[in-house]
N, C-alpha and C positions, 0 to 999 in steps of 0.2 A: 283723271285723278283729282281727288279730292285738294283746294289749294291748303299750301303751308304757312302759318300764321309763325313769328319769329320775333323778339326782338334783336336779334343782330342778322345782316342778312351780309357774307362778307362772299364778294367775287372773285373769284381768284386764289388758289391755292398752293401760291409759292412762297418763296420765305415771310416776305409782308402779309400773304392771306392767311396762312396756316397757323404763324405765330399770334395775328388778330384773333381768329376762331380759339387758340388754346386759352391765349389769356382770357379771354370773353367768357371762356366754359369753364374755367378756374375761378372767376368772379361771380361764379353762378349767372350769368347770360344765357337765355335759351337762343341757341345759335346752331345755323344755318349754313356751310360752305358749297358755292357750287363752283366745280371743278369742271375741265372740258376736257382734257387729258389731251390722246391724239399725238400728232406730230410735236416731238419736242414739250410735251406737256405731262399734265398728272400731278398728281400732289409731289412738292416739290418744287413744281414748275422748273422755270429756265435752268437755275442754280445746279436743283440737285440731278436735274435731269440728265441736260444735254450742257451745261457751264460748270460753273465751276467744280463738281463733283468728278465728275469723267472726267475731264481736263487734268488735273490733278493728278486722277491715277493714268493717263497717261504720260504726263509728264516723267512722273518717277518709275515706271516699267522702261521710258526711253533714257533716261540717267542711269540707273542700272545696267540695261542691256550697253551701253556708251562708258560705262565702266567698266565691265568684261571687256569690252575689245581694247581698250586699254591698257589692260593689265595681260592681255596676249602678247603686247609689243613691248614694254615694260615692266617691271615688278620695283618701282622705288621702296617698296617697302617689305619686298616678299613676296608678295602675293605674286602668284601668276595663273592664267587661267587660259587653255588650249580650245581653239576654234570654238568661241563663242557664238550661240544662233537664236534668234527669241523664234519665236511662233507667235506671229502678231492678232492670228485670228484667237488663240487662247488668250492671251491680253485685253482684247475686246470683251472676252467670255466672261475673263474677273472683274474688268473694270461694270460689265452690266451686274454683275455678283454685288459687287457692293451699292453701286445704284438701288436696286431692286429691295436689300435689306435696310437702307435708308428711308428709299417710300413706303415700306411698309413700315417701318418705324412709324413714321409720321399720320398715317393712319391709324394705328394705333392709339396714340396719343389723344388723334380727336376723338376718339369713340372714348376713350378713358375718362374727359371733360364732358362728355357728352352734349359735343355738338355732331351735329347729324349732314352727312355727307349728300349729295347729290350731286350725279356725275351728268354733264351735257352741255349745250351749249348754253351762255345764258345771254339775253336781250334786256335791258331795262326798258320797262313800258314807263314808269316816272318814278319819282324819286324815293318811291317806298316799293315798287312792285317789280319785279324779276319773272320772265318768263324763260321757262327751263327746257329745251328741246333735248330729250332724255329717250333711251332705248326703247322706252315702253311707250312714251307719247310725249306730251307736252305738258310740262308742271307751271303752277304757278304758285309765286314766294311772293307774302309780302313781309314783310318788318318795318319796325319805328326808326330803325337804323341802317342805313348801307356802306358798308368799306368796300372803295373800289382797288380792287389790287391786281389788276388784270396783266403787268408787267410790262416786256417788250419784246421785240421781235428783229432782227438782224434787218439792218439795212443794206437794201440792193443799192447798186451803181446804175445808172442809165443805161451808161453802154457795154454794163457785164451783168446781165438778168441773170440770175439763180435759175440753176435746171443744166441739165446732162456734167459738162467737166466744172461748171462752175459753180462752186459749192459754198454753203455758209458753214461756221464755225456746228450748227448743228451736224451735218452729213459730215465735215471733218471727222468727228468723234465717232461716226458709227462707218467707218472707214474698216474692214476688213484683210485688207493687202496695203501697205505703204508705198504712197506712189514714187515712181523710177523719177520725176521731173514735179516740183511743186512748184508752183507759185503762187507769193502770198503778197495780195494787194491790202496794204494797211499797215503800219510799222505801230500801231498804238498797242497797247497790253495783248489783246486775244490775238491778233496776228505775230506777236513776236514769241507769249508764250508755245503756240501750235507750231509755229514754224522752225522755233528751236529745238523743240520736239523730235518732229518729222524727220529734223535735220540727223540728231542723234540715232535715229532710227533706221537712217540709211537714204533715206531721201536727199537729191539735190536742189535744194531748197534757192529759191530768188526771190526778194521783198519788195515791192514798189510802192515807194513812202515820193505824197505829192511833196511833204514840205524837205525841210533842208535837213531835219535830222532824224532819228527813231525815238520814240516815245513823246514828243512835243509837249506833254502836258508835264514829265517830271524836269528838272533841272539838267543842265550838263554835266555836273558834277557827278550825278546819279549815272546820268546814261551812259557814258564816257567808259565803266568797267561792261557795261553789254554788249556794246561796240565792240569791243575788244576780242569780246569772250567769241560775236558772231564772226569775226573775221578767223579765226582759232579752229572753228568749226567746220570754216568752208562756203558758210553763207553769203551769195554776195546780195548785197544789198543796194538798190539804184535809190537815189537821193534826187528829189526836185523832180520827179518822175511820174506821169500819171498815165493809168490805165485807159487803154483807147478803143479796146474791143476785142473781138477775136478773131485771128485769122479766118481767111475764108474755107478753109479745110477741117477749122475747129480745133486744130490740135498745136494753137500758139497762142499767147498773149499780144497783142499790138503796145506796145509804147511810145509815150510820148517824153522825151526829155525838156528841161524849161529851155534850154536854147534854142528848140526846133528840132532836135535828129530826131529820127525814130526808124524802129526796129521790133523783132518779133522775139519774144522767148518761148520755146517749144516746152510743153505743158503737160501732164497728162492730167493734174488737175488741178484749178484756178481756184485758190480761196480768199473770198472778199470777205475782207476785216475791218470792214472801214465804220464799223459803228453802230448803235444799235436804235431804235425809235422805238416811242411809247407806243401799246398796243392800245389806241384808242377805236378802231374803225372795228365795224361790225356786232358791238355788242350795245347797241342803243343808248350810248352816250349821249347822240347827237340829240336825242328825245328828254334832254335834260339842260337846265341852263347853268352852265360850267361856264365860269371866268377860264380862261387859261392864260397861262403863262408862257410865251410863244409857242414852242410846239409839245408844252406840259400842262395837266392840271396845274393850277392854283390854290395852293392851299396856304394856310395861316400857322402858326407855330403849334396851332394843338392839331394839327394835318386837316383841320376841316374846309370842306373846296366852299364855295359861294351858294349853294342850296343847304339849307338846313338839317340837317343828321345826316347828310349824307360827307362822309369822310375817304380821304385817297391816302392809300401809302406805296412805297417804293415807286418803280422805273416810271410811272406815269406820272413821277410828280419832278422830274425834271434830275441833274446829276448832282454825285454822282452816282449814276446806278449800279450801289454796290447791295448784296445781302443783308449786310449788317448794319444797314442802314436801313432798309424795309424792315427788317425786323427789330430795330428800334423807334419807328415811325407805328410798329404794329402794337404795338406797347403800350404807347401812349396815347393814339388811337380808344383801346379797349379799355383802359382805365378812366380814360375818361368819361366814357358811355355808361364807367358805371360808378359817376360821379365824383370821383378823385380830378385832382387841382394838378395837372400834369402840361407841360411845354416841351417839345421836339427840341434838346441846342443842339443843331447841327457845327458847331464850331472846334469839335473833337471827333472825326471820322476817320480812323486809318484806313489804310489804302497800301495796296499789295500788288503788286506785277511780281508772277511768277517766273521769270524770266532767269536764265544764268547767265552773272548770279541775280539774286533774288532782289526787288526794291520793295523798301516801304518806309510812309511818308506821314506824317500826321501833323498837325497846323501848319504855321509856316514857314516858307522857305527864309533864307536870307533874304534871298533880293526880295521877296514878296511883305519882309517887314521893314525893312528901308522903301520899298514903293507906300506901306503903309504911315512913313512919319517915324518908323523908333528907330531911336540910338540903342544899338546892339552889338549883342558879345556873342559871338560864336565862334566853335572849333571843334574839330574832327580827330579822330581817334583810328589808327589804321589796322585792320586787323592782320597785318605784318608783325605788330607788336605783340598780339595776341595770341596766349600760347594754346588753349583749344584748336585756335583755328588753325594755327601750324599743326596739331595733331589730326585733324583732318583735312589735312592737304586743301585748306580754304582761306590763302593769306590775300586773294581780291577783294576789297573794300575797304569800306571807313563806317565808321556810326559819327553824326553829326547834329550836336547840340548848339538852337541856338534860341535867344533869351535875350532882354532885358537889357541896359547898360547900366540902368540904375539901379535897381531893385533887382533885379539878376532872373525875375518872372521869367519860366520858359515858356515862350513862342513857340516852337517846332523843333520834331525830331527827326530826323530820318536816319535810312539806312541802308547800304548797297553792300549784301556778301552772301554768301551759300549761306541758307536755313536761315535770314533775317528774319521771315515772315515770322518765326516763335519770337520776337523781340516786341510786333504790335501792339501788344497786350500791355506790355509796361512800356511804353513811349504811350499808348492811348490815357493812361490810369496817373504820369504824370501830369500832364496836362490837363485830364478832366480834374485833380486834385491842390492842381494851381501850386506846383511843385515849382521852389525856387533851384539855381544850382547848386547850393548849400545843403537841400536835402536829399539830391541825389549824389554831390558826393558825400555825404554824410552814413548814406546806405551801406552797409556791407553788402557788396554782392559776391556771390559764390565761386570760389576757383578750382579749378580752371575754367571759366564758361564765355560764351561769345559776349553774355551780357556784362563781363568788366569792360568792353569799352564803352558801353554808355556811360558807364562810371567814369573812366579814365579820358573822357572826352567832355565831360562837367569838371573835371578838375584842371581839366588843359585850360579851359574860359575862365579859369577861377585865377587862373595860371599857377596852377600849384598840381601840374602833371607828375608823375611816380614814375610813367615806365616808358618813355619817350622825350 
């Protein structure tokens, strides 16, 4: 095949590659995506594929189907509903329904800007050329430009390799029968949202978290209503516990406790959640002189790595490895290739654990702005008080504002209760707007809605609280 000459040549077709390619072909870039699809891939990639898309609508088919059985033994409200039953192979079938009309979305879109797709493996031969191993044979790309957006890939355990009961967060999702016996090695966001899941689902679900508590990167405060919620469930949960192997019949976990006991939990399938690594190996990176940043590219505030036009966005540039972060990294990336004065401030990224109930978290913590030197005003608003949430039987959590002692500047927002994850957007939009707590309590926000306590949690700091 004749080669393809390009000025953008972007690798990788998940949220960071796809939204590089749009914007590139909106700025009139003649632009080039190649894609590998396969296991866990496709446009889309990780996200829309096998993460957070799926994930999601499973989550909510297992909260649903965990409400009807609810409401079989109760009716606090009325409602009641006799022998409730999902069919989880149909579940699968919608959850690919919407998948499927997503990635074709997104092909769409690139042909719309008219960048030009190519599906296959791709190899960089150097910093301008891409060789393409394609169905019909071997193409070659070059361009003035390369975005490497090749993502990541689930990390194995030593002593629990991937393959037959022991599954990553991919093969979780394309699960067709719900297993009688789970076990989920990793207490971090994708082992706790799957495993809550599961749990709701009918599954006997058991977590084996090495450190002392579940979710270690958010706060206690946050994690403390999850806790709560897994014990509620049935979930138990082993703390200071790490994965040792698997029986010798295959059909248990080995653990180890940090005091020394250990013991087996019988399994029918093992899922290791312990994290995910930059997809650097195999596609001739190594053929190129990349700085890295321990086990990420290196890149500079406008995403460019250490060779010249050639640019990295999302999971290979280090955490945290969220979507909307690739895809704000893809942004300014392509604006800038087509000359606009553009800088990546990663200093406003929310951050979302699907979990029940739900967390999300945007700058910083308390303790994390006392670690940093400021005199600070913060305080929590419980949605106890709040009367949405009493209407939907969701009085677990608080929203917690915290800010400033002098100037009242918010620092960070968070938030731990059913449906927080819609709050993101305005916890993100204050602080990328350098919102004091004057002008959040100053806001009208809308009643009944979850979002008066962040209102009523800036006026608790202000200490001129209304409804508490």
């Amino acid at each position: 095949m004749a080669d393809i000459a390009a000025k953008v040549l972007v690798v990788g077709g998940g949220p960071g590659g796809y939204v590089a390619a749009i914007r590139a072909g909106q700025l009139g870039l003649d632009t080039v995506l190649v894609e590998q699809g396969g296991r866990g891939g496709g446009l889309g990639g990780t996200c829309l594929n096998v993460g957070c898309i799926p994930s999601k609508a499973i989550i909510h088919a297992a909260q649903a189907y965990h409400h009807a059985v609810e409401q079989a033994a109760s009716a606090p409200f009325g409602l009641r509903v006799e022998h409730p039953a999902i069919d989880f192979a149909r579940t699968v079938e919608w959850k690919d329904g919407i998948v499927g009309r997503l990635t074709g979305g997104v092909g769409t879109l690139l042909k719309r800007h008219n960048v030009k797709i190519v599906q296959g493996h791709a190899e960089m031969v150097d910093g301008k050329t891409c060789k393409v191993d394609t169905d019909t044979g071997p193409q070659v790309i070059r361009a003035e430009h390369v975005v490497l957006a090749t993502g990541s890939v689930p990390a194995p355990l030593s002593t629990l390799p991937f393959g037959g009961k022991v599954i990553s967060s991919t093969e979780a999702l394309a699960l067709t029968m719900v297993p009688e016996r789970l076990v989920v090695v990793g207490a971090g966001y994708i082992g706790l949202e799957l495993g809550t899941a599961f749990a709701k689902l009918g599954a006997k679900v058991t977590i084996v978290e090495a450190e002392e508590r579940i979710l270690p990167s958010y706060d206690v405060e946050l994690t403390r209503p999850v806790a709560k919620r897994l014990r509620a469930l049935g979930v138990e949960v082993l703390l200071k516990t790490r994965a040792a192997g698997l029986a010798t019949d295959g059909n248990a976990v080995l653990v180890e406790e940090e005091g020394g006991g250990k013991h087996s939990l019988p399994a029918d399938r093992i899922l290791v959640a312990t994290g995910r690594r930059a997809r650097l190996d195999d596609c001739g990176l190594d053929r190129l002189d990349l700085s890295m940043n321990g086990r990420f590219l290196a890149v500079d505030e406008r995403c460019a790595t250490s060779m010249r036009n050639v640019w990295a966005v999302g999971d290979i540039t280090g955490e945290p490895m969220l979507a909307h972060r690739a895809m704000a990294q893809a942004v300014v990336v392509a604006e800038t290739i087509a000359g606009q004065r553009r800088v990546f401030d990663s200093a406003v990224i929310p951050a979302v654990c699907f979990t029940d109930p739900e967390i999300v978290t945007v700058g910083l913590s308390p303790e994390a702005a006392r670690q940093a030197g400021r005199e600070i005003k913060t305080a929590s608003f419980p949605f106890q008080a709040n009367g949405r949430a009493l209407t939907l039987r969701a009085e677990e959590g608080f929203v917690r504002v915290t800010a400033r002692a002098d100037n009242h500047l918010v620092l960070g927002i968070a938030a731990v209760g059913a449906g927080v994850s819609e709050l993101a957007s305005a916890f993100g939009l204050a602080l990328e707007m350098g919102a004091r707590l004057e002008d959040i309590a100053g806001t009208i926000h809308a009643h009944p809605t979850l979002g008066e306590a962040f209102h009523e949690a800036s006026l608790r700091a202000l200490g001129e609280a209304l409804h508490i």
